[in-house]
C-alpha positions as CSV (number, residue, x, y, z in Angstrom):
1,X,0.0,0.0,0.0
2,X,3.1,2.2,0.6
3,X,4.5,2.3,-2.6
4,X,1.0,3.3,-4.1
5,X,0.7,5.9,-2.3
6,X,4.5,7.0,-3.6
7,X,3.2,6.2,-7.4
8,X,0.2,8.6,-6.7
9,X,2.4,11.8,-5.3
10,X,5.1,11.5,-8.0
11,X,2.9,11.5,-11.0
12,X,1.4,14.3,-9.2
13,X,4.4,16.4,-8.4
14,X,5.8,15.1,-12.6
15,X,3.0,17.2,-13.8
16,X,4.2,20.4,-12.1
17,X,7.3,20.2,-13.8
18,X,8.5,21.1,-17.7
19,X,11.9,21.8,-18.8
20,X,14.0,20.9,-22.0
21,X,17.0,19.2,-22.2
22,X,20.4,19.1,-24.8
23,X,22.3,22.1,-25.0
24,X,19.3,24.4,-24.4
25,X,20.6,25.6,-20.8
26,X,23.4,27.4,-19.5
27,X,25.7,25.0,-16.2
28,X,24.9,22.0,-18.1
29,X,28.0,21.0,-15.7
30,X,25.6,20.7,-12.8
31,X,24.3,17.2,-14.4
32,X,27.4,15.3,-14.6
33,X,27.6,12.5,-12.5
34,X,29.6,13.4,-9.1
35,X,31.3,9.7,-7.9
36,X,32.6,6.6,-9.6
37,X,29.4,4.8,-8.3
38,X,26.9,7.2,-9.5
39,X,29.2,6.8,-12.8
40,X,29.7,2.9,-12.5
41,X,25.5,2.7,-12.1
42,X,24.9,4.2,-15.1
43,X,25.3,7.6,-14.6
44,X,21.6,8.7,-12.4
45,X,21.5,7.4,-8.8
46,X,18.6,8.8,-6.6
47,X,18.8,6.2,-4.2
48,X,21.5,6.1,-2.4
49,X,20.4,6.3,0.9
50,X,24.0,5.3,3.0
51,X,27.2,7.0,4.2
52,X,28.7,8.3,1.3
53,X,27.8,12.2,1.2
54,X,28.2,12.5,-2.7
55,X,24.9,10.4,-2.6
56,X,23.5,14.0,-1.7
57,X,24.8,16.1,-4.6
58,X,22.1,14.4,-6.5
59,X,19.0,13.6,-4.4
60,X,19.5,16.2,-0.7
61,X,17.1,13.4,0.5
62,X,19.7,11.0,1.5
63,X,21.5,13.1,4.0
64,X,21.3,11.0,6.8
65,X,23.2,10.5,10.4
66,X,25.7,7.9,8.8
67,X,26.9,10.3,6.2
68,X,28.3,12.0,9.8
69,X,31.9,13.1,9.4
70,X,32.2,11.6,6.0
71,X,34.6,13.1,3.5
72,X,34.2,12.3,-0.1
73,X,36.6,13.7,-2.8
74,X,36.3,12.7,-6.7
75,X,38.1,13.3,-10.1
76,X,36.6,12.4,-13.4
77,X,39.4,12.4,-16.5
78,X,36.6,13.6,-19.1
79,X,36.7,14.1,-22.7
80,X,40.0,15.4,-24.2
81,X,41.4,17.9,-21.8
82,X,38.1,18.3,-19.9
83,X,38.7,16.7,-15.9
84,X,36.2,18.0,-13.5
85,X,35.4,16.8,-9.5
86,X,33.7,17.0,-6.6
87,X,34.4,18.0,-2.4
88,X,31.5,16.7,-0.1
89,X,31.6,16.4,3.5
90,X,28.4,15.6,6.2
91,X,28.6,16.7,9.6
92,X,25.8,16.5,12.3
93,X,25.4,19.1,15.0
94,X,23.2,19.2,18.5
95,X,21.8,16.9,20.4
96,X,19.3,15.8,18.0
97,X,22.3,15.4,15.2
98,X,20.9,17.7,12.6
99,X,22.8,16.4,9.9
100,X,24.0,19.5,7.3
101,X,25.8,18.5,3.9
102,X,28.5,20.7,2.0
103,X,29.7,20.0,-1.6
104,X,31.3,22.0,-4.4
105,X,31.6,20.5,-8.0
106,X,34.0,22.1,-10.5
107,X,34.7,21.9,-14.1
108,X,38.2,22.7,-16.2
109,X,37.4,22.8,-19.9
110,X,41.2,23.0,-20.8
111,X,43.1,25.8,-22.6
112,X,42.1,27.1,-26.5
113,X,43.6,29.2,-28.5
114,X,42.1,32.4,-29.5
115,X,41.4,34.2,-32.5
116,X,39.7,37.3,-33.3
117,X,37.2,37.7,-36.5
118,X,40.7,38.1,-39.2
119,X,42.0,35.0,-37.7
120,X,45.2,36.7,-36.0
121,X,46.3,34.9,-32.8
122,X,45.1,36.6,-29.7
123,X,46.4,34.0,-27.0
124,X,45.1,31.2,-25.2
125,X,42.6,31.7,-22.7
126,X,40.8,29.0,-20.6
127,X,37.3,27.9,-19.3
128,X,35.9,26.5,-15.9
129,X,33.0,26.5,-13.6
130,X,32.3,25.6,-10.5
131,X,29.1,25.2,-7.8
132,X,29.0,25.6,-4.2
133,X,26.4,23.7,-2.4
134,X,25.0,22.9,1.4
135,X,22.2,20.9,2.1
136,X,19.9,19.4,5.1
137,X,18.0,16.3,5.0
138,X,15.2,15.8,7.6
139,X,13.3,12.3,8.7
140,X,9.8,12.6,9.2
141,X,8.7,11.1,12.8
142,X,7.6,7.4,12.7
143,X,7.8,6.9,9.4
144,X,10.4,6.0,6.3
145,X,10.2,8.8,4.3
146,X,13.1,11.5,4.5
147,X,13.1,14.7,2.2
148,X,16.2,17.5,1.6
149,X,16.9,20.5,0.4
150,X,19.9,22.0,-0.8
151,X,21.0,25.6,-2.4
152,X,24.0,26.3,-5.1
153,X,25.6,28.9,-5.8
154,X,27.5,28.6,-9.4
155,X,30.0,30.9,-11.2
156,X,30.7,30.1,-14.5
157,X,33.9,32.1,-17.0
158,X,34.3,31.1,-20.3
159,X,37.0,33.4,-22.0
160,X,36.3,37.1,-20.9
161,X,32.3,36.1,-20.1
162,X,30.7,35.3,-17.0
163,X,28.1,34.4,-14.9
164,X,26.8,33.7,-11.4
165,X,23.8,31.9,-10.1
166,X,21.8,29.9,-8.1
167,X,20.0,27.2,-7.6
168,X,17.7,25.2,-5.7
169,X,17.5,20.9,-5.0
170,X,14.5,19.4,-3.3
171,X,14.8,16.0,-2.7
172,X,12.2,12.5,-1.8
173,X,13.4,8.7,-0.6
174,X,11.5,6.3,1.2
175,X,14.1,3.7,2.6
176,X,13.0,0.6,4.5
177,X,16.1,-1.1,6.0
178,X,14.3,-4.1,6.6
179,X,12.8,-4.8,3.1
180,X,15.9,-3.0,2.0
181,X,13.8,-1.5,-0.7
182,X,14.6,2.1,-1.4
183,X,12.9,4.4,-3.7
184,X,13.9,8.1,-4.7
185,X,12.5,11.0,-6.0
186,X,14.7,14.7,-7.2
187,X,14.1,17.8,-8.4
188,X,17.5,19.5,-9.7
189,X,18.4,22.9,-10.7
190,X,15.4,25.0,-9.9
191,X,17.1,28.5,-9.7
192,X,18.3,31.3,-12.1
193,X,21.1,33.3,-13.4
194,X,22.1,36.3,-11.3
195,X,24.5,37.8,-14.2
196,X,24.2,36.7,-17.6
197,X,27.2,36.1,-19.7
198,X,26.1,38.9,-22.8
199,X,22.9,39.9,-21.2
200,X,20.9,37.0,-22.1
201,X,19.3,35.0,-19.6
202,X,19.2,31.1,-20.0
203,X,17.3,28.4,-18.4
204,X,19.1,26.3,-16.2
205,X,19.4,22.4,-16.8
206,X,16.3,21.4,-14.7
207,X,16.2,17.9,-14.1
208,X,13.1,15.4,-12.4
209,X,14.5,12.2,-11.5
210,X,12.9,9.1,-9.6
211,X,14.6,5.4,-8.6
212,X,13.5,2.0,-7.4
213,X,16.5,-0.2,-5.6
214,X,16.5,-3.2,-3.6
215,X,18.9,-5.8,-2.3
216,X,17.8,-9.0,-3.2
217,X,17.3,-11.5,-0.2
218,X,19.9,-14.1,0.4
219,X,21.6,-13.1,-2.6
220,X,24.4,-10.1,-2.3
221,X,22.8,-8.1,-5.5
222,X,21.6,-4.9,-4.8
223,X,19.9,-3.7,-8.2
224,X,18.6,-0.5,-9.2
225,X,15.6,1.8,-11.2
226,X,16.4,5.2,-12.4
227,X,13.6,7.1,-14.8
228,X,15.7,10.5,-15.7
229,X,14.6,13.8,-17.3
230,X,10.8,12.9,-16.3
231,X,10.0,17.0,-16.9
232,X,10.0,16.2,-20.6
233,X,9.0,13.1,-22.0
234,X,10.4,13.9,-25.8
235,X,13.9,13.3,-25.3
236,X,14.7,11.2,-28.8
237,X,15.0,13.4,-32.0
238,X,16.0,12.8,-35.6
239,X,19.1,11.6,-37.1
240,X,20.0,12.6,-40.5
241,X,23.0,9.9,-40.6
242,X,19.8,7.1,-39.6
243,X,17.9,8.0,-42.6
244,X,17.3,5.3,-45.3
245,X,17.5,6.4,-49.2
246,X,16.0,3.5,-51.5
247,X,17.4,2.9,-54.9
248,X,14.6,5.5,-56.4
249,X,15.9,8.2,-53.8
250,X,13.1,8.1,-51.6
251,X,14.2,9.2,-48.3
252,X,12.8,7.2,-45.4
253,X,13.5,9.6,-42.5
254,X,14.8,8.3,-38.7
255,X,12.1,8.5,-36.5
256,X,12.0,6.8,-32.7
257,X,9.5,5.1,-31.9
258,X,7.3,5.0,-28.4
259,X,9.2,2.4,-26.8
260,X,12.7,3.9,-28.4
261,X,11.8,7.2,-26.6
262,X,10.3,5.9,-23.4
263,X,13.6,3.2,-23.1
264,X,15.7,7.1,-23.2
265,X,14.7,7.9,-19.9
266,X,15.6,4.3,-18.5
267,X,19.0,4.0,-16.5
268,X,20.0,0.4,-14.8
269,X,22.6,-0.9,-12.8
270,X,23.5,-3.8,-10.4
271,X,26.0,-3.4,-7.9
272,X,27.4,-7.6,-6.4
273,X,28.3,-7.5,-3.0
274,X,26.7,-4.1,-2.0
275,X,27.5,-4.0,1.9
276,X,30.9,-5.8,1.7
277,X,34.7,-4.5,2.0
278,X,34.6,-5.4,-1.9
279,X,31.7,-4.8,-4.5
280,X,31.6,-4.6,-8.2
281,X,28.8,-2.4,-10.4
282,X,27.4,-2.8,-13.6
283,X,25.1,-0.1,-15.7
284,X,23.1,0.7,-18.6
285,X,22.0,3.9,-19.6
286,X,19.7,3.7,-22.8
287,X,19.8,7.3,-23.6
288,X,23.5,7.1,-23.9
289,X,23.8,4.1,-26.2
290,X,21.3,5.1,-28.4
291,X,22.5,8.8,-28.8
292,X,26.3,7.9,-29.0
293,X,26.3,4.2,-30.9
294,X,27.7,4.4,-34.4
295,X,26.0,2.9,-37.3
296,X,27.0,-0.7,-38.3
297,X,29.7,-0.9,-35.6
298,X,29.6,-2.7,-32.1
299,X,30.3,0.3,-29.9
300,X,29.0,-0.6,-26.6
301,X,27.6,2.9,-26.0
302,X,26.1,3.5,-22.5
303,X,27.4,0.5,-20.8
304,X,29.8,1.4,-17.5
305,X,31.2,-0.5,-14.6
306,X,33.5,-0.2,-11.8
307,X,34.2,-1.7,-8.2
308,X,35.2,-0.3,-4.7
309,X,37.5,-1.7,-1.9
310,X,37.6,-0.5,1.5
311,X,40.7,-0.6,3.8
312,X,40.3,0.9,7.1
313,X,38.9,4.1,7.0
314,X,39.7,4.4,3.5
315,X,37.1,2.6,0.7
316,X,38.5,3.5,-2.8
317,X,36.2,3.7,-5.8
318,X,36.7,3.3,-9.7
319,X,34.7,3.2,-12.7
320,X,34.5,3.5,-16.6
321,X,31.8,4.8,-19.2
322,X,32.0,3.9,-22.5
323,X,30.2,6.1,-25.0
324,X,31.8,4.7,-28.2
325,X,34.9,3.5,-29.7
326,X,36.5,6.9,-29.9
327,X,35.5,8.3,-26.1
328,X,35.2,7.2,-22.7
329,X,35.5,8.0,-18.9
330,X,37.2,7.2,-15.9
331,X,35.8,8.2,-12.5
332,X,38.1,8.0,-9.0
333,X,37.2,8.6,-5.5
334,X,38.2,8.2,-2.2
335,X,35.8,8.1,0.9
336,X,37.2,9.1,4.0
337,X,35.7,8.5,7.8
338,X,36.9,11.3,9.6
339,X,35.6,9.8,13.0
């Protein structure tokens, strides 16, 4: 009866809720996954209800009393000379351990050279971004259900232009530790731009995310549910390099289908051994694979994986995206317990 009552308020709180996606918003940084697990999962992981405090950066739900004095720190070696990362850090406070969550994320989009409009050499010149975040996640009395909150503020330069803003993250899990069924719901990037880089003002990368997860009993597989982008349910488009021209020159234009599209908000992943010293994670994110693949070639766009060891204090995380023969990623981080 639970979980029906969590179907009903989602598609409720869905319907409040429009954005678009692909290089239509300004910080699209603030959507890139923040920690070789999120990564190693299939990129979107709303779920995570445990002590790792990057688990916050994307659902402010999840900040919980075991996430107490727990350091996270991340690198991601990104496309060519892109690397960006993430800081986050829990601590509780009081006697009644009001836990409070800080995080920044950053972006280095590498050096370019620059030219002005006669092509003469003007210098290189560089690009980065970065967000500051704190959060506070809150259990409601005698039940499961937890919600968050948590505010950004984001500065963004890109050659001589810049920009400041802010945003807000609102945040939904229901975690039963003895089913060990967990289920997630996020709003991302509500907010707005302060300054605008030329004096146009851009929409911010919205995103509505929900997750199912469960560890499966008497077998150490924990798997997970993640339906991404649910403020727009158009997410495939048209590619010319799909089209099909018959021998008469007809042109037989791409077009997705339903279940094409509706498969483009589905992310996957299993993670083997989930509350061991040692576990290894496995993901699929549709969207990824069918936006990325290549024509006639066996690319294995969208598929990621990657494993974590802990040793003492320590537990060490790595994983790795494909998105198709010619590009991939590698994600590293290091949990710390600072207790």
């Amino acid at each position: 009866m639970m979980r029906k009552y969590i179907f009903l308020v989602i598609i409720f709180l869905t319907t409040l809720t429009y954005s678009q996606i692909g290089g239509r918003y300004t910080y699209q940084f603030l959507n890139l996954v923040s920690s070789p697990k999120q990564a190693a999962l299939g990129g979107k992981y709303v779920t995570g209800y445990n002590m790792d405090p990057t688990s916050a950066m994307l659902n402010p739900a999840t900040i919980n009393i075991e996430m107490d004095n727990q350091l996270s720190v991340n690198y991601v070696n990104y496309i060519a000379d892109v690397n960006y990362g993430s800081v986050s850090y829990a601590k509780a406070f009081g006697e009644k351990q009001r836990v409070f969550h800080a995080g920044i994320t950053y972006i280095n989009y590498g050096k370019f050279d620059g030219f002005d409009e006669f092509g003469n050499e003007t210098g290189d010149f560089g690009a980065g971004e970065v967000a500051v975040s704190v959060g506070y996640g809150y259990t409601i009395p005698n039940s499961n259900f937890h919600v968050g909150a948590s505010g950004k503020f984001i500065s963004s330069k890109l050659e001589e232009y810049s920009s400041l803003g802010g945003a807000l993250d609102l945040g939904l899990i229901y975690h039963n530790p003895e089913s060990k069924f967990d289920f997630g719901f996020a709003v991302r990037n509500l907010g707005t731009q302060f300054t605008t880089y030329d004096n146009t003002r851009e929409d911010l990368p919205l995103s509505v995310d929900m997750g199912f997860a469960q560890t499966l009993k008497n077998v150490p597989i924990r798997w997970n549910l993640t339906l991404e982008n649910l403020q727009i349910w158009d997410v495939a488009f048209r590619n010319p390099a799909r089209d099909i021209t018959d021998l008469e020159g007809n042109v037989e234009a791409d077009d997705p289908s339903f279940i094409n599209n509706a498969l483009r908000h589905v992310v996957v992943g299993l993670e083997f051994f989930p509350e061991s010293g040692f576990n290894v994670r496995l993901g699929y994110n549709f969207r990824r694979s069918e936006e990325l693949r290549i024509e006639d070639q066996r690319s294995f766009a969208g598929l990621s994986g990657g494993f974590s060891l802990k040793l003492g204090k320590f537990r060490f995380a790595y994983s790795y995206a494909r998105y198709n023969s010619a590009a991939s990623s590698s994600t590293f981080g290091v949990n710390v317990n600072l207790q």
